[in-house]
mmCIF file of the N, C-alpha and C atoms, coordinates in Angstrom:
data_MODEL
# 
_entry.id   MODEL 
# 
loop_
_atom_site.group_PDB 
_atom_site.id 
_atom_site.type_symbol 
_atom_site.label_atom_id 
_atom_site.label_alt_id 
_atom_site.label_comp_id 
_atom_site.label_asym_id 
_atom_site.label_entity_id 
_atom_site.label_seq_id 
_atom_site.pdbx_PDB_ins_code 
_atom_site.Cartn_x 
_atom_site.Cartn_y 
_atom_site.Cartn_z 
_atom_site.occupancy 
_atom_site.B_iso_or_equiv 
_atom_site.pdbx_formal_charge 
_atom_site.auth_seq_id 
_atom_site.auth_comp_id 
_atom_site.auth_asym_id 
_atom_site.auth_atom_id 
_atom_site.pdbx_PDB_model_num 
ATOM 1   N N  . UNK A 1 1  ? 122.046 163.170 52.179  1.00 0.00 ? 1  UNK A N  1 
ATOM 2   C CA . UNK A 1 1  ? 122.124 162.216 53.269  1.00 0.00 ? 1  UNK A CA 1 
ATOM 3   C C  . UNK A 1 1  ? 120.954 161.239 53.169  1.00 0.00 ? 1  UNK A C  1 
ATOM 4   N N  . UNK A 1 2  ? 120.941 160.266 53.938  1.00 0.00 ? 2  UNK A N  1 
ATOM 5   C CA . UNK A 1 2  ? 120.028 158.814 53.557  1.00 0.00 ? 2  UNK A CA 1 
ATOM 6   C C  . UNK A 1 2  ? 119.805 158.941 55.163  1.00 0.00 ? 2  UNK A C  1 
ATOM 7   N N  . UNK A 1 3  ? 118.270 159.312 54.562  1.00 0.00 ? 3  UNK A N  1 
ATOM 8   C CA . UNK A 1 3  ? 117.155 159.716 56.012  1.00 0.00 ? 3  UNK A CA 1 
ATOM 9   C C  . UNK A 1 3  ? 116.693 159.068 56.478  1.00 0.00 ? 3  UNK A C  1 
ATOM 10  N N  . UNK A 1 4  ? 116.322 157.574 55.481  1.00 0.00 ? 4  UNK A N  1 
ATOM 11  C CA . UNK A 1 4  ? 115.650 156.788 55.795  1.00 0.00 ? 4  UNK A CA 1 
ATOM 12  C C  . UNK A 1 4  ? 116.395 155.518 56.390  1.00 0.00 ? 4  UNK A C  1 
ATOM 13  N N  . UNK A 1 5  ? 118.156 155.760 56.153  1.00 0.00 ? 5  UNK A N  1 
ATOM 14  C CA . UNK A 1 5  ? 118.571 154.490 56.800  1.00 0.00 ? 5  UNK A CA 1 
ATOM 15  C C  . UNK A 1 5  ? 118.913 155.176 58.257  1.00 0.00 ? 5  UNK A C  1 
ATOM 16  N N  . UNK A 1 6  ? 119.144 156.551 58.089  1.00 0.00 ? 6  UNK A N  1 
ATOM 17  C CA . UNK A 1 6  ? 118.966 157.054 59.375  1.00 0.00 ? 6  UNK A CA 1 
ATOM 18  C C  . UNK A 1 6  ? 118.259 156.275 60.461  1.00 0.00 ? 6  UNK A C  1 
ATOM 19  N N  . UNK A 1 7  ? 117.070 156.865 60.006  1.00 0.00 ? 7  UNK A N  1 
ATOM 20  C CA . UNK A 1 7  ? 115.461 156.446 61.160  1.00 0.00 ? 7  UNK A CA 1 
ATOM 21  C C  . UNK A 1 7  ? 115.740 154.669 61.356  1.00 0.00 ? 7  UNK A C  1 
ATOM 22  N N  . UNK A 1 8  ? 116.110 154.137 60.333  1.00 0.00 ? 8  UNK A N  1 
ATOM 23  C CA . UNK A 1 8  ? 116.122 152.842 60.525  1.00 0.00 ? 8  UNK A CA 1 
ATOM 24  C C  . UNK A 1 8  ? 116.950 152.661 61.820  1.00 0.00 ? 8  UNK A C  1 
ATOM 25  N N  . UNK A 1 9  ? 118.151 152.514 61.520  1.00 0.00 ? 9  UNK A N  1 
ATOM 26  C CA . UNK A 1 9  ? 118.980 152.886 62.239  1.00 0.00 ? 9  UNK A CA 1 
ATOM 27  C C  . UNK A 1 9  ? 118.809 153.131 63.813  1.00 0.00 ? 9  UNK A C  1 
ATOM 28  N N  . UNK A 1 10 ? 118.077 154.481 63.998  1.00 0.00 ? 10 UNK A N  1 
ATOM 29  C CA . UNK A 1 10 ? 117.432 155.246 65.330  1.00 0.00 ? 10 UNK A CA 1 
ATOM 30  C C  . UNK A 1 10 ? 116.476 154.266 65.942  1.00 0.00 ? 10 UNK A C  1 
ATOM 31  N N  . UNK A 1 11 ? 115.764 153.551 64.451  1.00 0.00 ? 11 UNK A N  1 
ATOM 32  C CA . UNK A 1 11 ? 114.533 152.697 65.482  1.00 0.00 ? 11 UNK A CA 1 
ATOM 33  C C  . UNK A 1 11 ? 114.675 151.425 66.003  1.00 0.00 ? 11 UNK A C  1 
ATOM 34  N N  . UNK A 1 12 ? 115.490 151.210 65.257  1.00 0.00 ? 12 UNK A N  1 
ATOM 35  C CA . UNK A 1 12 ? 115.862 149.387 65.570  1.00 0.00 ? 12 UNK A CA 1 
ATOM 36  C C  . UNK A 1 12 ? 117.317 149.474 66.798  1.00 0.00 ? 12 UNK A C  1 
ATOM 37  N N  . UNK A 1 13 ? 117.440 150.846 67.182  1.00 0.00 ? 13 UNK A N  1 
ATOM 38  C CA . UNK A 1 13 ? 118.588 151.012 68.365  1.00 0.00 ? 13 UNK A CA 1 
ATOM 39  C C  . UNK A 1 13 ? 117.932 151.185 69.790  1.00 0.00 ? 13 UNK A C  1 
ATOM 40  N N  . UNK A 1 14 ? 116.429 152.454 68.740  1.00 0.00 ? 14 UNK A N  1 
ATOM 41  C CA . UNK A 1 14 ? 115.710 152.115 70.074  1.00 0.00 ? 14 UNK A CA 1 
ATOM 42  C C  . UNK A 1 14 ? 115.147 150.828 70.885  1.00 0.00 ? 14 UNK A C  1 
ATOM 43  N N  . UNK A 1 15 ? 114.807 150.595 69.768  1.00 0.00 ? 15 UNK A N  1 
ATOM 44  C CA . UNK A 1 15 ? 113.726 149.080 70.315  1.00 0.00 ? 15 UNK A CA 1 
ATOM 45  C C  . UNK A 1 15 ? 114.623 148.055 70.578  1.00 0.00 ? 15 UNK A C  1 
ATOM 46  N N  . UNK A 1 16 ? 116.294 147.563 70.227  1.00 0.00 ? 16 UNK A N  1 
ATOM 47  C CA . UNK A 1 16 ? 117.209 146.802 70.956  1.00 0.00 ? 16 UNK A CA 1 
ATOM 48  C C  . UNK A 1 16 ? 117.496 147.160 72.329  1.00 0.00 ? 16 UNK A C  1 
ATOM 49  N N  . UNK A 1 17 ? 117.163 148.640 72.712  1.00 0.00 ? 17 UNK A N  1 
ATOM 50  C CA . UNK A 1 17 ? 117.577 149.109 73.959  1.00 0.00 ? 17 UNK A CA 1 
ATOM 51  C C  . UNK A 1 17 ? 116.732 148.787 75.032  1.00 0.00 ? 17 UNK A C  1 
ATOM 52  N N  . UNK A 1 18 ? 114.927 148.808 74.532  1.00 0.00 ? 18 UNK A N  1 
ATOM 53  C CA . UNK A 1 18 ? 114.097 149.323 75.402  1.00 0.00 ? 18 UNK A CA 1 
ATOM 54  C C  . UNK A 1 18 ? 113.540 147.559 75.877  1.00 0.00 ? 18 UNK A C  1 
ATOM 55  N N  . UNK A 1 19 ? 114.042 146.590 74.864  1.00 0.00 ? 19 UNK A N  1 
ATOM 56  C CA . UNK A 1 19 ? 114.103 145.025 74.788  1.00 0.00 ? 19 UNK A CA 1 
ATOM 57  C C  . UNK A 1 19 ? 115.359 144.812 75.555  1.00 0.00 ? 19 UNK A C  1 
ATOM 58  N N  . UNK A 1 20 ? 116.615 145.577 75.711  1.00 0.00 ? 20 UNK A N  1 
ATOM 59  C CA . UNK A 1 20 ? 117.423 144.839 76.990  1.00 0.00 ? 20 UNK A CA 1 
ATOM 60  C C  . UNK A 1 20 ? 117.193 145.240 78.082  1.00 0.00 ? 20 UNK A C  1 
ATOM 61  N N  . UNK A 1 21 ? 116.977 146.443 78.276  1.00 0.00 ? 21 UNK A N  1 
ATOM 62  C CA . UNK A 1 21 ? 116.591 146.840 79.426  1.00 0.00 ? 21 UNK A CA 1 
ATOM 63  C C  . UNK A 1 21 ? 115.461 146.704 79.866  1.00 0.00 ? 21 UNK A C  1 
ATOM 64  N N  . UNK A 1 22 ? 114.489 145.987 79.346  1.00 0.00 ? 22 UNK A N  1 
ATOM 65  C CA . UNK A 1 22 ? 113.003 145.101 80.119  1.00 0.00 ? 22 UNK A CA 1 
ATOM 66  C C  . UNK A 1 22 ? 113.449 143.852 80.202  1.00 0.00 ? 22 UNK A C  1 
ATOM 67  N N  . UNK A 1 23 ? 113.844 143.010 79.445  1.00 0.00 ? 23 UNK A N  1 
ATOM 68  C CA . UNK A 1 23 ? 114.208 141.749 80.217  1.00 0.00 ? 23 UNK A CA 1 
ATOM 69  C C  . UNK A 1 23 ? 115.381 141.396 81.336  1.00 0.00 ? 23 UNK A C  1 
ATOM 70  N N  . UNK A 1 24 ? 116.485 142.506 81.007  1.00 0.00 ? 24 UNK A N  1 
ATOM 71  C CA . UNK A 1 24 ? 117.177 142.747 82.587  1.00 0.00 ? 24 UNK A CA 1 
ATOM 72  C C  . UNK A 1 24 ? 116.068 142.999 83.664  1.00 0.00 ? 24 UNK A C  1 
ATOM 73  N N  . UNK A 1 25 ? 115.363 144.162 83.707  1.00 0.00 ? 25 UNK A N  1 
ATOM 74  C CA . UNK A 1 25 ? 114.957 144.209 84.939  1.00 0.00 ? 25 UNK A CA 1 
ATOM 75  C C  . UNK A 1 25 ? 113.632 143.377 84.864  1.00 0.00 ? 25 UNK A C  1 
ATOM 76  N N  . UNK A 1 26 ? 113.403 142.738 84.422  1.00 0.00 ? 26 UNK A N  1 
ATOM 77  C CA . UNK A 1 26 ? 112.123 141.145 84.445  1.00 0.00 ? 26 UNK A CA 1 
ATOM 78  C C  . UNK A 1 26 ? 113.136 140.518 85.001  1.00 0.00 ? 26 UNK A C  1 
ATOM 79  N N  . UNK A 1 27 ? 114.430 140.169 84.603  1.00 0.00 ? 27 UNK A N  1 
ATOM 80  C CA . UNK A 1 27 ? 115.241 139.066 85.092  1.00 0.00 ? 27 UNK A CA 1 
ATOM 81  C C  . UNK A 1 27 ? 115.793 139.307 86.552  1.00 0.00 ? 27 UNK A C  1 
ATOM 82  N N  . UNK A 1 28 ? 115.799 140.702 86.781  1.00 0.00 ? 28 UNK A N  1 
ATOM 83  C CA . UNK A 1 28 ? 116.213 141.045 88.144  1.00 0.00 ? 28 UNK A CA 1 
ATOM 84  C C  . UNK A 1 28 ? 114.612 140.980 89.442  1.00 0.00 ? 28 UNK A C  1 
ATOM 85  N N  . UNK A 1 29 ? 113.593 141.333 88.842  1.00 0.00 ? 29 UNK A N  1 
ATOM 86  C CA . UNK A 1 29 ? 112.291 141.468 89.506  1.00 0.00 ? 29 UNK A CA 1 
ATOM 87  C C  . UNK A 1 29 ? 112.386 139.465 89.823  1.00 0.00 ? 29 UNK A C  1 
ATOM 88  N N  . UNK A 1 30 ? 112.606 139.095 88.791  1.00 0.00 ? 30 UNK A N  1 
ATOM 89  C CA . UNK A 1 30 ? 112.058 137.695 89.456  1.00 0.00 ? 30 UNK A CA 1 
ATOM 90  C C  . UNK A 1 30 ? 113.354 136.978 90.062  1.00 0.00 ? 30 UNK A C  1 
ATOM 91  N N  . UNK A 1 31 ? 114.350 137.027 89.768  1.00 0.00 ? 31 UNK A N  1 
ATOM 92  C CA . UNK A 1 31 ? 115.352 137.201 91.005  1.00 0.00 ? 31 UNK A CA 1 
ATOM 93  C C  . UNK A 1 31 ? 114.740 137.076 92.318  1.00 0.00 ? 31 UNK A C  1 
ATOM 94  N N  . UNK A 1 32 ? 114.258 138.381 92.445  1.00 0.00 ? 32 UNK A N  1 
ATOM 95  C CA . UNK A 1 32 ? 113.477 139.006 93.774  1.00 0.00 ? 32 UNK A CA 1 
ATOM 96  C C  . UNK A 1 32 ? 112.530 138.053 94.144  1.00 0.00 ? 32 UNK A C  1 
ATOM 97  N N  . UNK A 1 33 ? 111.581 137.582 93.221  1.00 0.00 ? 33 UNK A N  1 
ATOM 98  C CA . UNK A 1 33 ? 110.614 137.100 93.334  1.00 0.00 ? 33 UNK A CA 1 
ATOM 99  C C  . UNK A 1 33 ? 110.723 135.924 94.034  1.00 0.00 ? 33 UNK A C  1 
ATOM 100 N N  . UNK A 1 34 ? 111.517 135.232 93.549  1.00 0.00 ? 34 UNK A N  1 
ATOM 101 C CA . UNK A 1 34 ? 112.223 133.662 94.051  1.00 0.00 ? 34 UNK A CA 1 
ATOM 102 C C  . UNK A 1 34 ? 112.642 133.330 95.277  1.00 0.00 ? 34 UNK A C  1 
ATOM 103 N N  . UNK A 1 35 ? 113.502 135.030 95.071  1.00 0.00 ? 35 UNK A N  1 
ATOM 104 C CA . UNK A 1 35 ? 114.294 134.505 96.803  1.00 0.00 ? 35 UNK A CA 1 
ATOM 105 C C  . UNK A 1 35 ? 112.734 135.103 97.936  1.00 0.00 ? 35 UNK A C  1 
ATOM 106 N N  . UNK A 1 36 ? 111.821 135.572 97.375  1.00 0.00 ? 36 UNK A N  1 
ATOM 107 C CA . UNK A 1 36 ? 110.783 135.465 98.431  1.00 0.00 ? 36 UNK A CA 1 
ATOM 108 C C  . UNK A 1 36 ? 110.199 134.242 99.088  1.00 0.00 ? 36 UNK A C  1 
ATOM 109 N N  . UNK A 1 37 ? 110.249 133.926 100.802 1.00 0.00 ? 37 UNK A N  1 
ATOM 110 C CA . UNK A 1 37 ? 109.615 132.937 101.400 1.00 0.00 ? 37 UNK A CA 1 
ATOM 111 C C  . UNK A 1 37 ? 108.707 132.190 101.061 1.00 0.00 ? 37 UNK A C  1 
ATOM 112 N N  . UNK A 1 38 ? 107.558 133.175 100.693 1.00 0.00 ? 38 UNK A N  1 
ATOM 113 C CA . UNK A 1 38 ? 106.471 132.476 100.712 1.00 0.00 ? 38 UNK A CA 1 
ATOM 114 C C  . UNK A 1 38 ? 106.336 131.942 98.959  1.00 0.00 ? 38 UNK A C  1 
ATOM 115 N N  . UNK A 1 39 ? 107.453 132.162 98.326  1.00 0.00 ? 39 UNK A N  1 
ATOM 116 C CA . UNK A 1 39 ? 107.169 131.516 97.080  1.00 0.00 ? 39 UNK A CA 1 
ATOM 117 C C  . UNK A 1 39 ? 107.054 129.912 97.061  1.00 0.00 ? 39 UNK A C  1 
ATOM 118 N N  . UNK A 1 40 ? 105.778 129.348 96.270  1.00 0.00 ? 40 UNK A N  1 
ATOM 119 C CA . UNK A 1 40 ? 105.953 127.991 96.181  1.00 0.00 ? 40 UNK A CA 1 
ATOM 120 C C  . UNK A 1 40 ? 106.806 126.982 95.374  1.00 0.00 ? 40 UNK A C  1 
ATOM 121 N N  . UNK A 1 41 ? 107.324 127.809 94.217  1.00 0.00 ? 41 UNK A N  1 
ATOM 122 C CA . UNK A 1 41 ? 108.137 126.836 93.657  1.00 0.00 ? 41 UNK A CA 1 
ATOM 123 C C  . UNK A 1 41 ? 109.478 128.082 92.939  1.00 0.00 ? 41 UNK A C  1 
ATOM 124 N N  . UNK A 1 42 ? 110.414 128.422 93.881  1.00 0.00 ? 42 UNK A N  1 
ATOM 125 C CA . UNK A 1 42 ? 111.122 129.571 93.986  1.00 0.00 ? 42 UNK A CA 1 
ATOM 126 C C  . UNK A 1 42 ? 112.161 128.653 92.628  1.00 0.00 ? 42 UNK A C  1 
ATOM 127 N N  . UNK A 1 43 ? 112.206 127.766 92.246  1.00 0.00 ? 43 UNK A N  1 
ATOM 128 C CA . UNK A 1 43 ? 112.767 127.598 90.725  1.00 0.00 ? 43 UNK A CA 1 
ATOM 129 C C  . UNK A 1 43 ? 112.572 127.794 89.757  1.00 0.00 ? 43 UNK A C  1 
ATOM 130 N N  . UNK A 1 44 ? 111.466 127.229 89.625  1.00 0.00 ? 44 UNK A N  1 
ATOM 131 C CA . UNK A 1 44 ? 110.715 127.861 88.262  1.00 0.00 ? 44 UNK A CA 1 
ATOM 132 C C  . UNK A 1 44 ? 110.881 129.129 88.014  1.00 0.00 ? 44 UNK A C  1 
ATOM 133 N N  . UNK A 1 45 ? 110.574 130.270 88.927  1.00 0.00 ? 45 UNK A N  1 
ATOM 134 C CA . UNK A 1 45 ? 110.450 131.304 88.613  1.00 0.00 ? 45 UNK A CA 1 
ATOM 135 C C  . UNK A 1 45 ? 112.368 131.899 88.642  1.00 0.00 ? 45 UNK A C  1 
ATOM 136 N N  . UNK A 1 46 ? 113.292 131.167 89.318  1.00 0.00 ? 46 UNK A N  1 
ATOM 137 C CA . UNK A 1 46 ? 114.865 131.781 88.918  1.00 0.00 ? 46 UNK A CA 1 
ATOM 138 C C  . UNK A 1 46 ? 114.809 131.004 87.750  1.00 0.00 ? 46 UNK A C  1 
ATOM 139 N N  . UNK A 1 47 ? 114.846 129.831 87.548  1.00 0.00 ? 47 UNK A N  1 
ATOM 140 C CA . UNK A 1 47 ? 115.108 129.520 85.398  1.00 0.00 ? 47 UNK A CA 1 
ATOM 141 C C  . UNK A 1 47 ? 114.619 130.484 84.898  1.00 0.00 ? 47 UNK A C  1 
ATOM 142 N N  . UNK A 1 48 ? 113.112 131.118 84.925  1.00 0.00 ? 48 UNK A N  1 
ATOM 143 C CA . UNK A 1 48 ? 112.761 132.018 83.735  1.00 0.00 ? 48 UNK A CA 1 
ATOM 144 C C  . UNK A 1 48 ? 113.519 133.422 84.025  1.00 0.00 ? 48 UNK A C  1 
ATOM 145 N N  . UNK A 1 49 ? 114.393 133.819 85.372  1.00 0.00 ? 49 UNK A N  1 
ATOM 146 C CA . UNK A 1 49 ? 115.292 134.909 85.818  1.00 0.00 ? 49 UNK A CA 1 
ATOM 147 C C  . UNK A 1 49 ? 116.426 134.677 84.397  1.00 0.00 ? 49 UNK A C  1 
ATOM 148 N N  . UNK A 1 50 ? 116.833 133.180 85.124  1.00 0.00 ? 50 UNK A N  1 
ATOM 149 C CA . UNK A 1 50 ? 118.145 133.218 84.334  1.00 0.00 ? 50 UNK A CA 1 
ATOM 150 C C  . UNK A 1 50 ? 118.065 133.628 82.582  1.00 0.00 ? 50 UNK A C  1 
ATOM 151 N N  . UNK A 1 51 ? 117.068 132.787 82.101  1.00 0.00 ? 51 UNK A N  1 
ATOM 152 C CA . UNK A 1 51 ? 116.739 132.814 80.521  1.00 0.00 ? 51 UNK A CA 1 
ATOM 153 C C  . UNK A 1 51 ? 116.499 134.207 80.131  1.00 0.00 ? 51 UNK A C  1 
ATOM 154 N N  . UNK A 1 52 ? 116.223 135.339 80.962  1.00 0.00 ? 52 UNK A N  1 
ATOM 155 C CA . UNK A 1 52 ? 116.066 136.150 80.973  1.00 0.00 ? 52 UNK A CA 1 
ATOM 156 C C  . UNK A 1 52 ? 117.010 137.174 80.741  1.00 0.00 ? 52 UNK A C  1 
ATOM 157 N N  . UNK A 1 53 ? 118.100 136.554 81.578  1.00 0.00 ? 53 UNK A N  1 
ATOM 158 C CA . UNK A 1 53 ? 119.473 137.153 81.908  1.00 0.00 ? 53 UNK A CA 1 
ATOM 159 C C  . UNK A 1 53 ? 120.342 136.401 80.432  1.00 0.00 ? 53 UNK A C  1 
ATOM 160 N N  . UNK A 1 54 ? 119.862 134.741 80.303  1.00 0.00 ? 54 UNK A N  1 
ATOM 161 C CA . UNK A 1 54 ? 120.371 134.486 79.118  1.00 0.00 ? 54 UNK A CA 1 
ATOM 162 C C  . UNK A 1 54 ? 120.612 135.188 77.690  1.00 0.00 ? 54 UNK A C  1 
ATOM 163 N N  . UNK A 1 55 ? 119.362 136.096 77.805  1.00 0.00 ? 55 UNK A N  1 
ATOM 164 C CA . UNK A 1 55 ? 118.809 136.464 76.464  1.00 0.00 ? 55 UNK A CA 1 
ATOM 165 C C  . UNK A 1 55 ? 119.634 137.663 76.670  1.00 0.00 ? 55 UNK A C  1 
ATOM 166 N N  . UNK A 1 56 ? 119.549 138.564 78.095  1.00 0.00 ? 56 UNK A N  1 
ATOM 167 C CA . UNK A 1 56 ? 120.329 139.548 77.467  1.00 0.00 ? 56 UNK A CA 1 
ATOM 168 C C  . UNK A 1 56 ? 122.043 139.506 77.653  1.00 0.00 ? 56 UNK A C  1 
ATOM 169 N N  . UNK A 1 57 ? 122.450 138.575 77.882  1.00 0.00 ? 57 UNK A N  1 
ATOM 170 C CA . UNK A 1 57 ? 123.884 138.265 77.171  1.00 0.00 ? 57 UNK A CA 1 
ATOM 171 C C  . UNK A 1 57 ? 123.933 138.259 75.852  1.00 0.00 ? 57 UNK A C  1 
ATOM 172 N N  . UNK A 1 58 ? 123.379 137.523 75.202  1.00 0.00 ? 58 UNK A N  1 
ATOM 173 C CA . UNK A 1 58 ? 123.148 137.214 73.993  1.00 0.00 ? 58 UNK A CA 1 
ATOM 174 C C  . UNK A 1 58 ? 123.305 138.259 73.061  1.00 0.00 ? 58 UNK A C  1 
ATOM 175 N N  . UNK A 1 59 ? 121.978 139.206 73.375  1.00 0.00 ? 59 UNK A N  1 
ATOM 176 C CA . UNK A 1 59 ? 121.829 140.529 72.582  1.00 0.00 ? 59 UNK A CA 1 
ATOM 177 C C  . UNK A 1 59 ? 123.072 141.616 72.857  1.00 0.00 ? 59 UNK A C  1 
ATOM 178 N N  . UNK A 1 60 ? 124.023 141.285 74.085  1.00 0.00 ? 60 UNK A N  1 
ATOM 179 C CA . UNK A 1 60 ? 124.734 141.983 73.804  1.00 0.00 ? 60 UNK A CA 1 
ATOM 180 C C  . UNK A 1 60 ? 126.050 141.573 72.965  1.00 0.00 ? 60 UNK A C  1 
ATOM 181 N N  . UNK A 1 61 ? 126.304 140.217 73.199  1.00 0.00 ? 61 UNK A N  1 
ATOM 182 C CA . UNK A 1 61 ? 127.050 139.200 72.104  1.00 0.00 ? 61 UNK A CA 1 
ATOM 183 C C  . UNK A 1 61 ? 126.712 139.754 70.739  1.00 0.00 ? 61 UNK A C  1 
ATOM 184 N N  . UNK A 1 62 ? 125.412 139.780 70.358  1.00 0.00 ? 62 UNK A N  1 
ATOM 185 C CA . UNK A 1 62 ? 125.033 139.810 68.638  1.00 0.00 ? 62 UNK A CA 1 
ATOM 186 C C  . UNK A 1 62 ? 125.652 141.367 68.552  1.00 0.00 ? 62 UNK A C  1 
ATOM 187 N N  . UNK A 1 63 ? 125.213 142.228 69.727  1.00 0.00 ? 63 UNK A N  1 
ATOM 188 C CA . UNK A 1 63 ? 125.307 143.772 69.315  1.00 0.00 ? 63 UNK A CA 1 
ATOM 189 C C  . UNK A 1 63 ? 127.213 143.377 69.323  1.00 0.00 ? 63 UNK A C  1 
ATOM 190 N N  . UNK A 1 64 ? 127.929 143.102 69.678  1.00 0.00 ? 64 UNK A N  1 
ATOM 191 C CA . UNK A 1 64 ? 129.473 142.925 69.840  1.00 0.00 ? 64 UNK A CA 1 
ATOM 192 C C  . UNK A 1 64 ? 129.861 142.503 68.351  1.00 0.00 ? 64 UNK A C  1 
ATOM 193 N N  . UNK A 1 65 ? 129.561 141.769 67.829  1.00 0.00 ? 65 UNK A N  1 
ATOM 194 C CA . UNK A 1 65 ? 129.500 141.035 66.529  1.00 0.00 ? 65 UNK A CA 1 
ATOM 195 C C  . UNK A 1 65 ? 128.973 141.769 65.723  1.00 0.00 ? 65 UNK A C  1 
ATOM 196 N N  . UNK A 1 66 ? 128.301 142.473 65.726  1.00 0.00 ? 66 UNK A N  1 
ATOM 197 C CA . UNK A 1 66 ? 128.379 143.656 64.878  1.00 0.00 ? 66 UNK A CA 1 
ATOM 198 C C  . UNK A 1 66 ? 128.765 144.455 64.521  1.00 0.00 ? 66 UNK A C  1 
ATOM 199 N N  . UNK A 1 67 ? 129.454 145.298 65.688  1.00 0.00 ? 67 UNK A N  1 
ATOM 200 C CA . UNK A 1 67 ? 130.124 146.017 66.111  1.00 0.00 ? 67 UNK A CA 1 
ATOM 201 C C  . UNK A 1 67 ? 131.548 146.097 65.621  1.00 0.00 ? 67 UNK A C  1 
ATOM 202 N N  . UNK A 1 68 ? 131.856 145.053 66.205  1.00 0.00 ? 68 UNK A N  1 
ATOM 203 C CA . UNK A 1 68 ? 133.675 144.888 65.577  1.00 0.00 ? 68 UNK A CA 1 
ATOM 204 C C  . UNK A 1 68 ? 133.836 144.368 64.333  1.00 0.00 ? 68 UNK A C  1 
ATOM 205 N N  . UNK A 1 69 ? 134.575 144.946 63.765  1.00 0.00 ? 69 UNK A N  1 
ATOM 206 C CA . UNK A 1 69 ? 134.806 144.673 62.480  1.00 0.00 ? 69 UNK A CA 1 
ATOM 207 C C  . UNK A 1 69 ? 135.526 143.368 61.570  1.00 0.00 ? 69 UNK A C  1 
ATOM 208 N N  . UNK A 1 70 ? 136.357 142.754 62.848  1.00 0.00 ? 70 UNK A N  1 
ATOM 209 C CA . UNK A 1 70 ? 137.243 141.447 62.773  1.00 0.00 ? 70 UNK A CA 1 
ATOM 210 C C  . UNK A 1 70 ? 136.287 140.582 62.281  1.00 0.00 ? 70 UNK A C  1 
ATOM 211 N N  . UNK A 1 71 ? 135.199 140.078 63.188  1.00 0.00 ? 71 UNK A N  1 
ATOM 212 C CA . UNK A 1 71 ? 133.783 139.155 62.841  1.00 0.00 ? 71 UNK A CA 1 
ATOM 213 C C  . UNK A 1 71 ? 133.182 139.499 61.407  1.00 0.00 ? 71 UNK A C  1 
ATOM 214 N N  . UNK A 1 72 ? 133.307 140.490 61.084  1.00 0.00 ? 72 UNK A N  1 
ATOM 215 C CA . UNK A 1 72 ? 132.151 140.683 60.255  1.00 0.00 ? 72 UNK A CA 1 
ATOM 216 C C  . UNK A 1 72 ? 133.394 139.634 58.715  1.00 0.00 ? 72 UNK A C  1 
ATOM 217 N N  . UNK A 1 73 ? 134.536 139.669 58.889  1.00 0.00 ? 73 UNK A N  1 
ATOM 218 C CA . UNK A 1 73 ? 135.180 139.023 57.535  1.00 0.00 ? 73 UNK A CA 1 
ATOM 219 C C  . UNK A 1 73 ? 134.507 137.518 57.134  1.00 0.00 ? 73 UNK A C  1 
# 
């Protein structure tokens, strides 16, 4: 067996995972952040929500495209 594409494999699944699930909840925290009152410029901080939220569409797009086999021809 091939141990080493294993681990590859294991590590680059971990670290896609532990990278969507921090910029979801960055993108959800500043969500929060925005719709707070006393924020002074409650946009700025939802664009960098959304781009946030952008990115992890994305990564799940690329992980989809990988995934299925139709794309890959």
């Amino acid at each position: 067996m091939k141990w080493l594409e294993l681990l590859q494999v294991g590590g680059v699944t971990l670290v896609s995972a532990v990278t969507l699930v921090v910029l979801y909840s960055l993108g959800v925290r500043l969500t929060a952040i925005a719709g707070d009152a006393q924020q002074k410029s409650p946009g700025v901080v939802r664009s960098l929500a959304y781009v946030c939220f952008g990115f992890c569409a994305a990564a799940v797009l690329f992980g989809i495209y990988l995934i299925v086999p139709y794309f890959a021809k």
